[in-house]
N, CA and C atoms as an extended XYZ file, in Angstrom:
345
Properties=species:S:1:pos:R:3:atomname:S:1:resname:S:1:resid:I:1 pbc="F F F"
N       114.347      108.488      105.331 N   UNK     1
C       115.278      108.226      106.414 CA  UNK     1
C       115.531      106.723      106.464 C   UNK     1
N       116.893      106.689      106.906 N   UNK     2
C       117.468      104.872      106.931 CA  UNK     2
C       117.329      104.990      108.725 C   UNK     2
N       116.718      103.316      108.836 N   UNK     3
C       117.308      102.861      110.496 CA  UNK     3
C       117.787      101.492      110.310 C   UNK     3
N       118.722      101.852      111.227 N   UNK     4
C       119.141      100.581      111.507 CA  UNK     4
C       118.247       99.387      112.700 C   UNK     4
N       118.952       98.136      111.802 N   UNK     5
C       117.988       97.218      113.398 CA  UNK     5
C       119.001       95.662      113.044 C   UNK     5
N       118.932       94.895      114.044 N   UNK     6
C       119.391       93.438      114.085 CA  UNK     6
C       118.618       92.648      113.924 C   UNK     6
N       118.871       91.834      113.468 N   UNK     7
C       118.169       89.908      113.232 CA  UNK     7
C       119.308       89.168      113.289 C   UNK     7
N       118.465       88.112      113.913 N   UNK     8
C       118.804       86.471      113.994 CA  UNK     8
C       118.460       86.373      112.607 C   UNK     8
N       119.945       85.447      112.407 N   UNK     9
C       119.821       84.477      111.286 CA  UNK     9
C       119.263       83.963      110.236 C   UNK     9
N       118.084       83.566      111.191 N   UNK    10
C       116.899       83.033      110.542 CA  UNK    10
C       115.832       84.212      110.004 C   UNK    10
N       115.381       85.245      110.627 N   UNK    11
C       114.710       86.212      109.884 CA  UNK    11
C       115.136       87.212      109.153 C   UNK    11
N       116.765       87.134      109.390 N   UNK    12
C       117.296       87.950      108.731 CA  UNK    12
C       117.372       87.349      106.394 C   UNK    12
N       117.345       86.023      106.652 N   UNK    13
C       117.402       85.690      105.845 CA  UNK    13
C       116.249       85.229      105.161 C   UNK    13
N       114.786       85.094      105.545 N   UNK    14
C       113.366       85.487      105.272 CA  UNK    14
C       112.948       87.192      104.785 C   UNK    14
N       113.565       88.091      105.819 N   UNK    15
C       113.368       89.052      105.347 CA  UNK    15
C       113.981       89.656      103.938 C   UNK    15
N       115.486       89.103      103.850 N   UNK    16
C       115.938       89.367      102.546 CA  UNK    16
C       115.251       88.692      101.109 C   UNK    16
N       114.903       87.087      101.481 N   UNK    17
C       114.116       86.743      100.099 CA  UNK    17
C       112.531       87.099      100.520 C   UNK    17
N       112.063       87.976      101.031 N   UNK    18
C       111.011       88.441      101.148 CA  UNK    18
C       110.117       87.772      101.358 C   UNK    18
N       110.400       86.526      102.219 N   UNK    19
C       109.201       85.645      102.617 CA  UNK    19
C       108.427       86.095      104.004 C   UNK    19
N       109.399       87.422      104.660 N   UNK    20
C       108.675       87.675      106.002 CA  UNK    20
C       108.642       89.409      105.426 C   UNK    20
N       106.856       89.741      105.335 N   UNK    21
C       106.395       90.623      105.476 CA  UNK    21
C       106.563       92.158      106.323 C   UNK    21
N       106.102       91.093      107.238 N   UNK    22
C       106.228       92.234      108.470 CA  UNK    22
C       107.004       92.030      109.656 C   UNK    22
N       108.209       92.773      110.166 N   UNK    23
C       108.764       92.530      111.452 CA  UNK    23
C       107.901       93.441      112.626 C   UNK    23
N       108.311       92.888      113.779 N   UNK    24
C       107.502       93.365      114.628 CA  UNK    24
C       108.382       94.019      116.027 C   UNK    24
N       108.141       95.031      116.666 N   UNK    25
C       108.891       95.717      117.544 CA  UNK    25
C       108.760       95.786      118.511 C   UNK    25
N       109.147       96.644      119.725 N   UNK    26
C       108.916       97.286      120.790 CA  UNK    26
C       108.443       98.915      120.102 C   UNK    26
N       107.237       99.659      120.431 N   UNK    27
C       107.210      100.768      119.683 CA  UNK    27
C       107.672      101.864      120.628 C   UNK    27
N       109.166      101.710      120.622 N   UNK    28
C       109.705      102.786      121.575 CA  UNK    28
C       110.476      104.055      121.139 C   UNK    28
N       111.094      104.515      121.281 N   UNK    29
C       111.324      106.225      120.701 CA  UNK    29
C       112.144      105.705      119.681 C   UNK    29
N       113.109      105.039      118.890 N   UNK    30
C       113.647      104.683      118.365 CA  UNK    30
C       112.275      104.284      117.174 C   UNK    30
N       111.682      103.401      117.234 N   UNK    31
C       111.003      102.688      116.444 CA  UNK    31
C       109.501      104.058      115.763 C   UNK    31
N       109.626      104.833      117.187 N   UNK    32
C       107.990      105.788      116.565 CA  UNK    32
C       108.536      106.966      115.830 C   UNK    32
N       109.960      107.115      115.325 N   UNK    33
C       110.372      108.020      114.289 CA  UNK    33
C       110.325      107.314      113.262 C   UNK    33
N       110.270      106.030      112.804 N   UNK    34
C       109.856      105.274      111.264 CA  UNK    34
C       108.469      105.468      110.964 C   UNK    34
N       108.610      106.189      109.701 N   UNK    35
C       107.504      106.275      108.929 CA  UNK    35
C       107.391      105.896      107.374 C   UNK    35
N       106.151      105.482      106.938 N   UNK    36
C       106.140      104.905      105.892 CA  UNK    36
C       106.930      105.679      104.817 C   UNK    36
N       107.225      104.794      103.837 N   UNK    37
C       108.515      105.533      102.581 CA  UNK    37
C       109.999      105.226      103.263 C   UNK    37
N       110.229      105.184      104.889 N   UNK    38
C       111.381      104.880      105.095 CA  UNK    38
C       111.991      103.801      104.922 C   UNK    38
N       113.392      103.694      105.414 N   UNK    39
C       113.584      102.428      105.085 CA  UNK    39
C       114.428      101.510      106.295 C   UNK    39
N       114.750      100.591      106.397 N   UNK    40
C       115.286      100.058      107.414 CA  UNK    40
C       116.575       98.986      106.953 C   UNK    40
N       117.715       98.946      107.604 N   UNK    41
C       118.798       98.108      107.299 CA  UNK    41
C       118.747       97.272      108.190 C   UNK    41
N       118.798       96.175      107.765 N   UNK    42
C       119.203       95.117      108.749 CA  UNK    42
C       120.617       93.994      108.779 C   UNK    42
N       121.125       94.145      110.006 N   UNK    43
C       121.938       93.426      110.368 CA  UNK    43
C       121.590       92.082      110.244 C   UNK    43
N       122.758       91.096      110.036 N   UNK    44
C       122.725       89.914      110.680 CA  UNK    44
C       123.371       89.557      111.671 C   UNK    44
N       122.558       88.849      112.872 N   UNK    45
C       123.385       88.807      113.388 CA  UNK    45
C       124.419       86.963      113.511 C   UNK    45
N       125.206       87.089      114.528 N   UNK    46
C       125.916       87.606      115.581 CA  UNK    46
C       126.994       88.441      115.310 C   UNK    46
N       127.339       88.339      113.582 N   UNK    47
C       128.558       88.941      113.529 CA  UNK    47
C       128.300       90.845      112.822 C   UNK    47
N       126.829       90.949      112.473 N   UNK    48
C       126.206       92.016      111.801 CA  UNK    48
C       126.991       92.554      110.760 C   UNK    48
N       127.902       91.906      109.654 N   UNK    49
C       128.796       91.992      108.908 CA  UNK    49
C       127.199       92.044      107.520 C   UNK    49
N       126.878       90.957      107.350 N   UNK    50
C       125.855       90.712      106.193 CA  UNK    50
C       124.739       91.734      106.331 C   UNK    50
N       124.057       92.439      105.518 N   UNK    51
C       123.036       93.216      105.929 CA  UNK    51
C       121.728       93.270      104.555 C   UNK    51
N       120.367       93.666      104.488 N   UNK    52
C       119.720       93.801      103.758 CA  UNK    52
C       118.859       94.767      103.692 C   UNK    52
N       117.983       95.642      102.965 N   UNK    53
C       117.230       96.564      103.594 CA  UNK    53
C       115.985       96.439      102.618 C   UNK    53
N       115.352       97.058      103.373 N   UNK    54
C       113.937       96.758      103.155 CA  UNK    54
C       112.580       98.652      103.556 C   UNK    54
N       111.857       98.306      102.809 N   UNK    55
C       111.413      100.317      102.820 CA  UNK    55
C       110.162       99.450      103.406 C   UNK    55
N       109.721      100.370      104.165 N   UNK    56
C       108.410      100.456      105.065 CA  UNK    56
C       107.410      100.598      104.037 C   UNK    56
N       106.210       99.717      104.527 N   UNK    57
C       105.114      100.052      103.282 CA  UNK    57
C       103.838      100.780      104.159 C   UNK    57
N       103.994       99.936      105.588 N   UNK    58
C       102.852      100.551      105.965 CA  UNK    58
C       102.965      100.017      107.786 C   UNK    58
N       102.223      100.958      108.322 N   UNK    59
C       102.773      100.469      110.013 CA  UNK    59
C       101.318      100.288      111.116 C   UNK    59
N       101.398       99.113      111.663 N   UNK    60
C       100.292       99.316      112.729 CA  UNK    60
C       101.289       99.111      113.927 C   UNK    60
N        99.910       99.966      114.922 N   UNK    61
C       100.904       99.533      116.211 CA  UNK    61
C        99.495       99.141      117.393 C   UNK    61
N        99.981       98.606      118.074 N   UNK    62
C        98.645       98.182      119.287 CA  UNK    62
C        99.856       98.571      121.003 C   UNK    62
N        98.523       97.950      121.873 N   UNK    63
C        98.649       98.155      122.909 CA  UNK    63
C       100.009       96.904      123.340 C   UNK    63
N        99.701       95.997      123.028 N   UNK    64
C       100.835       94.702      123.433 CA  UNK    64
C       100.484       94.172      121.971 C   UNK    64
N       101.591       92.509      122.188 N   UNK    65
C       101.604       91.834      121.066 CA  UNK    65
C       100.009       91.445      120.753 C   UNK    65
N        99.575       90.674      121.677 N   UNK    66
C        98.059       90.048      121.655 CA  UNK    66
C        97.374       90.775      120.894 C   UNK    66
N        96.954       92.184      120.748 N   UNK    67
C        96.616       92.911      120.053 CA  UNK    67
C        97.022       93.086      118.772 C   UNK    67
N        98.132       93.356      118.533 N   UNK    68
C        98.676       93.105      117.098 CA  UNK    68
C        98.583       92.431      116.434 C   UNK    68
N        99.251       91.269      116.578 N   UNK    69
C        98.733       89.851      115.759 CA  UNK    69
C        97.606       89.696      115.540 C   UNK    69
N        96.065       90.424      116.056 N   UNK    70
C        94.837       90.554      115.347 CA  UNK    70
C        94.886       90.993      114.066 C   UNK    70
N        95.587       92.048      113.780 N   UNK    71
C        95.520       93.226      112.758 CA  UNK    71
C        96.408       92.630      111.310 C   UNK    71
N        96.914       91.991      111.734 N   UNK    72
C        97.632       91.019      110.084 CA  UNK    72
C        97.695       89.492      110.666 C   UNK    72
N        98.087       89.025      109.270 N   UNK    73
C        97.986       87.764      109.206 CA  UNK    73
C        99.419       87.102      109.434 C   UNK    73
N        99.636       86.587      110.826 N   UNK    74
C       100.716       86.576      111.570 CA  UNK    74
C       102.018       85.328      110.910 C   UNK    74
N       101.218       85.077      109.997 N   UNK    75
C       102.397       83.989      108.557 CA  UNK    75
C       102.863       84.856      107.709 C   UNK    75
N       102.188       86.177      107.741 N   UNK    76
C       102.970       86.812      106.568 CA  UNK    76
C       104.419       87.503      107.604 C   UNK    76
N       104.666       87.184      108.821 N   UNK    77
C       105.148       87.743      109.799 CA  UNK    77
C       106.352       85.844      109.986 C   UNK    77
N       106.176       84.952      109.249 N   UNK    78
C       106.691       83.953      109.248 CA  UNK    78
C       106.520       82.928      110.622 C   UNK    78
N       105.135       83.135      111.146 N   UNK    79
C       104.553       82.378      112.264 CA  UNK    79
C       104.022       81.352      111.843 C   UNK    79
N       104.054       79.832      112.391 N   UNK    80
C       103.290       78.763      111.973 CA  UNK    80
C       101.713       79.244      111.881 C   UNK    80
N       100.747       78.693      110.649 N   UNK    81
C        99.716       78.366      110.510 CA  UNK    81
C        99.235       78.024      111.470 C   UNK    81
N        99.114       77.349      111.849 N   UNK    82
C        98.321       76.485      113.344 CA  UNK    82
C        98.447       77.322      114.399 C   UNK    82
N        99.381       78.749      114.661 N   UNK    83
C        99.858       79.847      115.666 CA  UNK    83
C        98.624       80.317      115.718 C   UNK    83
N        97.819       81.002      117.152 N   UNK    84
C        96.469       81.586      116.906 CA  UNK    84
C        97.577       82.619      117.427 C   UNK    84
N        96.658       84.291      117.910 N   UNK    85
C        97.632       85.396      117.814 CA  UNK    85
C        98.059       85.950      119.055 C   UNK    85
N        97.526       84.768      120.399 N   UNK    86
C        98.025       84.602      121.661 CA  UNK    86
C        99.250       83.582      121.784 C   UNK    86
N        99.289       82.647      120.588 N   UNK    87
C       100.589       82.042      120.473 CA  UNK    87
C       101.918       82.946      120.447 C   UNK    87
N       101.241       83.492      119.073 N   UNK    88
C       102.721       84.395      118.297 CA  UNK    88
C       102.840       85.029      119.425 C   UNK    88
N       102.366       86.225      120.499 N   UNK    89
C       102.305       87.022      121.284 CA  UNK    89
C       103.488       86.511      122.294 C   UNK    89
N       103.107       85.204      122.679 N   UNK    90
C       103.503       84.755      123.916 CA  UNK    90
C       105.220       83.986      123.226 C   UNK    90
N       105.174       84.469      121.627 N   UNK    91
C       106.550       83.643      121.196 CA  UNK    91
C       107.542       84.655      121.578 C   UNK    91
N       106.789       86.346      121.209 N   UNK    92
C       107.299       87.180      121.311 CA  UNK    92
C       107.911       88.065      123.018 C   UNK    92
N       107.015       87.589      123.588 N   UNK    93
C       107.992       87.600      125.195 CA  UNK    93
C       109.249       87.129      125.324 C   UNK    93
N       109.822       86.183      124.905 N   UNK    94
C       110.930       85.741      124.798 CA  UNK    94
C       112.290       87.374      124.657 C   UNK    94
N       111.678       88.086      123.860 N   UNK    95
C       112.432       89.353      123.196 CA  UNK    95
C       111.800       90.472      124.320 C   UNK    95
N       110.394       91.071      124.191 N   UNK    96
C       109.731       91.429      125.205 CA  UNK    96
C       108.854       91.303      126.275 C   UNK    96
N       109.288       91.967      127.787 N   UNK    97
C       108.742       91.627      128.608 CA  UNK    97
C       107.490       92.494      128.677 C   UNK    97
N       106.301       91.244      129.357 N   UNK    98
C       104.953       92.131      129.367 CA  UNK    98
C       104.999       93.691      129.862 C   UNK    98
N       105.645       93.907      130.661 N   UNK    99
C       106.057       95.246      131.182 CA  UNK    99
C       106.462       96.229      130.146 C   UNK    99
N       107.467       95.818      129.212 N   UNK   100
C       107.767       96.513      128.896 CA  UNK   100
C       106.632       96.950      127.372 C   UNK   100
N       106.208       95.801      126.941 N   UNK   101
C       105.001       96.113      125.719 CA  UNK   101
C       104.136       97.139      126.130 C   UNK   101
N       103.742       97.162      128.067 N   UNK   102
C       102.582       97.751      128.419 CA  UNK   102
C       103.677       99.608      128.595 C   UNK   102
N       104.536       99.302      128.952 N   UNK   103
C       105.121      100.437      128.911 CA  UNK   103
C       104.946      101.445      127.215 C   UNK   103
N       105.262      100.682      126.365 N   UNK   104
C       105.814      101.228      124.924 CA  UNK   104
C       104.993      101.060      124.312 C   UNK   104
N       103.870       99.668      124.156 N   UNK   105
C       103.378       99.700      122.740 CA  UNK   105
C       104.053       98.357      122.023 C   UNK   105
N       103.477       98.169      120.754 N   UNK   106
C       104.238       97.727      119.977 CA  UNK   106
C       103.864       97.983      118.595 C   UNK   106
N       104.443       97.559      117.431 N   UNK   107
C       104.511       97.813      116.326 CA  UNK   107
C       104.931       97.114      115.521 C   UNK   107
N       104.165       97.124      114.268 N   UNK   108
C       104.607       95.926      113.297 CA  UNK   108
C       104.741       96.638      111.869 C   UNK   108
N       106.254       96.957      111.178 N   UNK   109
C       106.413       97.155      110.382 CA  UNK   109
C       105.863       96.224      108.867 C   UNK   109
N       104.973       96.613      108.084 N   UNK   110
C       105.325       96.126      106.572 CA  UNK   110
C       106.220       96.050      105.869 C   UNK   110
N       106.809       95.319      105.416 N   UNK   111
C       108.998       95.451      104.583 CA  UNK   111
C       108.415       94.890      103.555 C   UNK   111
N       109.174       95.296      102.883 N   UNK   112
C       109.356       95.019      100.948 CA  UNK   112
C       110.780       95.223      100.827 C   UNK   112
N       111.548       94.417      100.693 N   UNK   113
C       112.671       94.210      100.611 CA  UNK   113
C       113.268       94.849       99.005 C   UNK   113
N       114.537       96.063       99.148 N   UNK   114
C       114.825       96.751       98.565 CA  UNK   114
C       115.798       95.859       97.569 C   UNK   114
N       116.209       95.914       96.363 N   UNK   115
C       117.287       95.125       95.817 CA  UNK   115
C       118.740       95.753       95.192 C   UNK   115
């Protein structure tokens, strides 16, 4: 199965030369029908004209971000080195609100970018 999803600019174009591993989600009904072998398209955005796709290799999911970012190594996710995994967490509020992580979950896809 293909899903679709959006990126900014900037990860959209990490994820295509395969320097960002793993993207990371809200794990909400949309996101808990991807399973490994699938694959995912991504938009760019603002104009979502450019796109790249990438097949799932493997999926964790936790309770909130804080949790997640334990479970991989949050540079292969294109986070500064010096980021501990309450940094990345708290980069990721910006996109989700604590409410809503505690509502859903979250999830961090593995990508291998398809050619």
């Amino acid at each position: 199965m293909n899903y679709k999803m959006k990126l900014n600019a900037n990860a959209f174009h990490r994820v295509k030369e395969g320097e960002q591993k793993w993207e990371t989600r809200l794990f909400d009904e949309k996101r808990k029908k991807i399973k490994v072998g699938d694959t995912i398209t991504f938009a760019k955005l603002p104009n979502k004209v450019e796109i790249c796709t990438a097949k799932v290799a493997k999926i964790l999911t936790a309770k909130n971000f804080s949790e997640l970012f334990t479970k991989f190594d949050p540079t292969e996710a294109t986070w500064p080195r010096d980021y501990s995994a309450e940094d990345c967490a708290k980069g990721m509020e910006k996109y989700y609100s604590l409410e809503k992580q505690e509502k859903f979950g979250v999830v961090a896809f593995a990508i291998v970018p398809q050619t």
